[in-house]
Backbone bond lengths (Angstrom), bond angles and torsions (degrees), N, CA, C in turn:
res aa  C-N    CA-C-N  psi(-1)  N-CA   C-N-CA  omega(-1)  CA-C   N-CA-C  phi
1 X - - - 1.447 - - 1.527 109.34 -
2 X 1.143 126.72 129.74 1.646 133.03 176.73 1.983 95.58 -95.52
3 X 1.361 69.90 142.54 2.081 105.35 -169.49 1.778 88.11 -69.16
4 X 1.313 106.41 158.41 1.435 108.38 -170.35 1.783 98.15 -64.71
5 X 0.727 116.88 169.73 1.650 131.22 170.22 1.660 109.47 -107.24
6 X 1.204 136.95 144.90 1.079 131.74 -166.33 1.700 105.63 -128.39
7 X 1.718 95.29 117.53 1.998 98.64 174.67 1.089 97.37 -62.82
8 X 1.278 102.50 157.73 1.699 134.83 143.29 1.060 115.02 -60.48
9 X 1.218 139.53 121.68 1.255 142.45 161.44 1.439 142.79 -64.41
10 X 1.301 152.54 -4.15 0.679 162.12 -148.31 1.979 122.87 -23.97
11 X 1.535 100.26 124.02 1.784 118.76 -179.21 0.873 101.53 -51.12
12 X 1.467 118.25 145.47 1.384 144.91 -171.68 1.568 113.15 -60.47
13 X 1.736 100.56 -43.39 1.067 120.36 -171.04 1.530 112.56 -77.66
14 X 1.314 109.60 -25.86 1.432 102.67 171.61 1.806 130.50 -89.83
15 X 1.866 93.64 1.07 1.660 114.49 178.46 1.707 77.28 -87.71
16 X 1.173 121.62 -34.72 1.799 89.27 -156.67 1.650 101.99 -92.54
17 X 1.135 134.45 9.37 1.478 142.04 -145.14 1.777 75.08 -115.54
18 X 1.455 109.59 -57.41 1.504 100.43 -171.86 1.923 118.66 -74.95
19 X 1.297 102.71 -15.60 1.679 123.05 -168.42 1.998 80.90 -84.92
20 X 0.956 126.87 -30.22 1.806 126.91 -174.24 1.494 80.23 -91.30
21 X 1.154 139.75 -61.92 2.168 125.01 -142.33 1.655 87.73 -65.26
22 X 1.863 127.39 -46.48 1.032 113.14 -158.53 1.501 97.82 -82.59
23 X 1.371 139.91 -47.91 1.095 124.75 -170.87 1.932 116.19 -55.42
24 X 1.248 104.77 -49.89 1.902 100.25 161.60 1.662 102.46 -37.22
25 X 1.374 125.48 -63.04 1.243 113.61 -140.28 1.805 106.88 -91.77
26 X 1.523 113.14 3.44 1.551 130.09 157.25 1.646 105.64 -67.64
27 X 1.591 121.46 -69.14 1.254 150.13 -161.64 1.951 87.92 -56.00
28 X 1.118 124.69 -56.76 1.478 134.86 -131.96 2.130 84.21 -94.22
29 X 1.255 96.47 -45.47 1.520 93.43 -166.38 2.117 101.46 -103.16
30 X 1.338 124.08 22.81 1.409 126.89 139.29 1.409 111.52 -88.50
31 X 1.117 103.16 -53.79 1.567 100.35 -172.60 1.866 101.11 -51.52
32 X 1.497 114.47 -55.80 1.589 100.69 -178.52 1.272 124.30 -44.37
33 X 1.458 99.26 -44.43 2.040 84.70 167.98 1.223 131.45 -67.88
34 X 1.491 104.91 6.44 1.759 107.24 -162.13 1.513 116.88 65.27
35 X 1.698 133.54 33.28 1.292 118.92 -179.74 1.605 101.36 -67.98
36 X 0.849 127.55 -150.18 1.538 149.45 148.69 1.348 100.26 -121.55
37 X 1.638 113.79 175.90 1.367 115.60 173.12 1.543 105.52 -72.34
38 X 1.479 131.16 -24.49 1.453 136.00 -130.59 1.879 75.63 -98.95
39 X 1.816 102.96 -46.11 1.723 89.89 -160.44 1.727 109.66 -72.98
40 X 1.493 112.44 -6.11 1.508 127.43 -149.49 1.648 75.85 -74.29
41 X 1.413 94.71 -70.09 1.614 103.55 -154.98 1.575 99.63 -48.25
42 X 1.511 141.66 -34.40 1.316 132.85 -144.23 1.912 89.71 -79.41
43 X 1.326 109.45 -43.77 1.176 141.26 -166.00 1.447 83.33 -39.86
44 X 1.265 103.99 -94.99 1.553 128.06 -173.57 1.553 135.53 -67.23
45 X 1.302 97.47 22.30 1.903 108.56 177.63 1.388 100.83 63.82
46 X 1.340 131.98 4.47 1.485 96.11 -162.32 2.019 101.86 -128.02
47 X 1.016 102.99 143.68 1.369 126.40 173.44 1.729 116.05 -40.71
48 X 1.544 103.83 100.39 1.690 93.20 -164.98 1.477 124.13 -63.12
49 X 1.830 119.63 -0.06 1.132 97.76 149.41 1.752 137.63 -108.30
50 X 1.239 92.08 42.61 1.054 129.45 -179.42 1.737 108.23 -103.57
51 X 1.178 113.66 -56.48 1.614 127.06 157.48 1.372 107.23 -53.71
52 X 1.075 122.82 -59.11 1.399 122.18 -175.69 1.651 129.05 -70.09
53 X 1.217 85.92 9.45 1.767 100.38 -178.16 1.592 90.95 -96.11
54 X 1.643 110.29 -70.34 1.051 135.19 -178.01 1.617 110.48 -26.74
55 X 1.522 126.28 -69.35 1.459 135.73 148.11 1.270 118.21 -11.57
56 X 1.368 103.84 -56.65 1.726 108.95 -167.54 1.875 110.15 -86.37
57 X 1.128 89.04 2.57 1.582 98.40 161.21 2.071 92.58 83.27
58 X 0.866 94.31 21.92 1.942 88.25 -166.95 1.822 83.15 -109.83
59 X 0.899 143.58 -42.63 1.541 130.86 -169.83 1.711 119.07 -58.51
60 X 1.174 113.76 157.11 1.564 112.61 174.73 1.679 109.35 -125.94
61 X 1.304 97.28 38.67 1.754 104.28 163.74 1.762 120.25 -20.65
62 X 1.446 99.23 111.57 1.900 103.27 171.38 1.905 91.60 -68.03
63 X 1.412 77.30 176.66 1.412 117.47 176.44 1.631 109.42 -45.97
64 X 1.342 116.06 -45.07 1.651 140.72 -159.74 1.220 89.93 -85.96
65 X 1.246 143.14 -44.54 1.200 148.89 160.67 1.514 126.55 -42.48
66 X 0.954 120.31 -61.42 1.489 154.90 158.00 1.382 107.25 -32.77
67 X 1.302 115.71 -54.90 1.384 125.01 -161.38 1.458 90.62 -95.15
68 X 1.412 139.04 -32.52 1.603 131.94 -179.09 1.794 102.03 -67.89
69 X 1.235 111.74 -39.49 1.577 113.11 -174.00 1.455 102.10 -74.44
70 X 1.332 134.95 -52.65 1.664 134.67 -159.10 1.987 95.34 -81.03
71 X 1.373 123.81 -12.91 1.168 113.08 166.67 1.463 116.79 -108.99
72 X 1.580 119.39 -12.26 1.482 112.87 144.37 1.304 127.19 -53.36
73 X 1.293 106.21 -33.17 1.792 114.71 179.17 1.597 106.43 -85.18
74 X 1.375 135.16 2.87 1.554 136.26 169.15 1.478 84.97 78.14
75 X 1.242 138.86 52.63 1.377 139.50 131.54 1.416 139.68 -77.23
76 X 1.289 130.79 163.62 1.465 134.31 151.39 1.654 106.32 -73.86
77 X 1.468 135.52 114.38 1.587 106.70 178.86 1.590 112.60 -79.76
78 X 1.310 131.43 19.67 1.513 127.32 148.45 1.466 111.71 -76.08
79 X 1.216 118.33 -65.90 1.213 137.22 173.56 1.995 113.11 -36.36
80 X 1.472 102.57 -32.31 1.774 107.15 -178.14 1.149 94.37 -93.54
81 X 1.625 143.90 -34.54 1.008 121.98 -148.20 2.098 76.50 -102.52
82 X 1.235 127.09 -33.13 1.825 109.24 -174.34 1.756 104.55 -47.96
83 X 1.486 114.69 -1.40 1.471 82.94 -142.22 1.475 81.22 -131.74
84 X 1.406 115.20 34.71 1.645 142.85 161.61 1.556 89.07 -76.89
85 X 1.734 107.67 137.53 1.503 104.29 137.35 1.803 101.41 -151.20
86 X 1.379 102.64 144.09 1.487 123.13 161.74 1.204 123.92 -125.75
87 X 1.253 96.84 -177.80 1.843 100.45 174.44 1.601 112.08 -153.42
């Protein structure tokens, strides 16, 4: 039997520091293409207040998520999410 393994935890403050870098960098790079919110969401499967959470830095977007928005925006989603920074 293996001994429990123990997560990392990670501060609240540093989930919402990164839940704000990605929502700026959703908000900052629709607007550059000129989507609207109406064409963003059609773009990207996803429910614009669902996008609009996400933006406002209040959403907790999975991975599947992530990758529908950074390839709605004509991204790589490694490449959108490397080029995140917070603090």
């Amino acid at each position: 039997m293996l001994g429990a393994m123990a997560i990392p935890q990670t501060d609240n403050s540093s989930h919402s520091a990164l839940c704000s870098a990605l929502g700026a960098a959703v908000k900052s790079k629709r607007a550059a293409r000129g989507f609207t919110a109406q064409e963003f969401s059609l773009a990207s499967g996803l429910s614009r207040s669902h996008l609009r959470a996400i933006e406002a830095g209040k959403g907790n977007p999975t991975l599947e998520t992530i990758e529908k928005i950074a390839l709605a925006l004509g991204e790589d989603p490694l490449e959108f999410l490397s080029d995140l920074s917070y603090s």
